[in-house]
N, C-alpha and C positions, 0 to 999 in steps of 0.2 A: 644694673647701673654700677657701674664701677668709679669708683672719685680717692682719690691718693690709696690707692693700694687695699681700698673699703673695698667688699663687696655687701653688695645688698642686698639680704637673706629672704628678704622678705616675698621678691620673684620667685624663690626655690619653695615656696608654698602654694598647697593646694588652694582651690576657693575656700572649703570646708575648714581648712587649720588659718585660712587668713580669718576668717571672720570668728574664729573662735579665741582669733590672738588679740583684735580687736575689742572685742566683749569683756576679755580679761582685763585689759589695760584702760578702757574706757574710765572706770572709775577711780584712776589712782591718774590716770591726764585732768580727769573731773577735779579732784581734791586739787591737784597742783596748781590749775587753773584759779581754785579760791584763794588759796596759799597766796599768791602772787599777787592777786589784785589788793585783798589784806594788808601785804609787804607795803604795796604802793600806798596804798590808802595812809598808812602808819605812817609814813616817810615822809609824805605831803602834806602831816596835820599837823596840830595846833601844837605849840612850845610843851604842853603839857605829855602828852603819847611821847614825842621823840627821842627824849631824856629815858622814857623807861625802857621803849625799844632799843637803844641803844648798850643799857644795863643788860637786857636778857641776851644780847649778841655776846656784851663781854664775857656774860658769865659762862656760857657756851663755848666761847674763845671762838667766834665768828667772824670774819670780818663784814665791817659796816659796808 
């Protein structure tokens, strides 16, 4: 599949290397997947959490 000048690497693998590239990454899509709904959670709560989420972004130099 090709899309703005991408190609997508992922055809140029066997069965055997797709599903071994899958198995590797499965658990670090897993974490992000917590990461994320966390973020949300945090974002969405009470006047108490948002103030300090807020604080460990700056200190990070993240933006909000």
């Amino acid at each position: 599949m090709r899309r703005a000048g991408y190609i997508d690497e992922m055809i140029l693998l066997s069965d055997e290397e797709h599903a071994q590239l899958q198995g590797n990454i499965a658990p670090i899509c897993l974490a992000l997947g917590k990461l994320q709904k966390l973020a949300f959670k945090i974002i969405h709560s009470t006047t108490i959490l948002l103030p300090a989420w807020k604080e460990i972004l700056a200190e990070f130099k993240l933006a909000v």
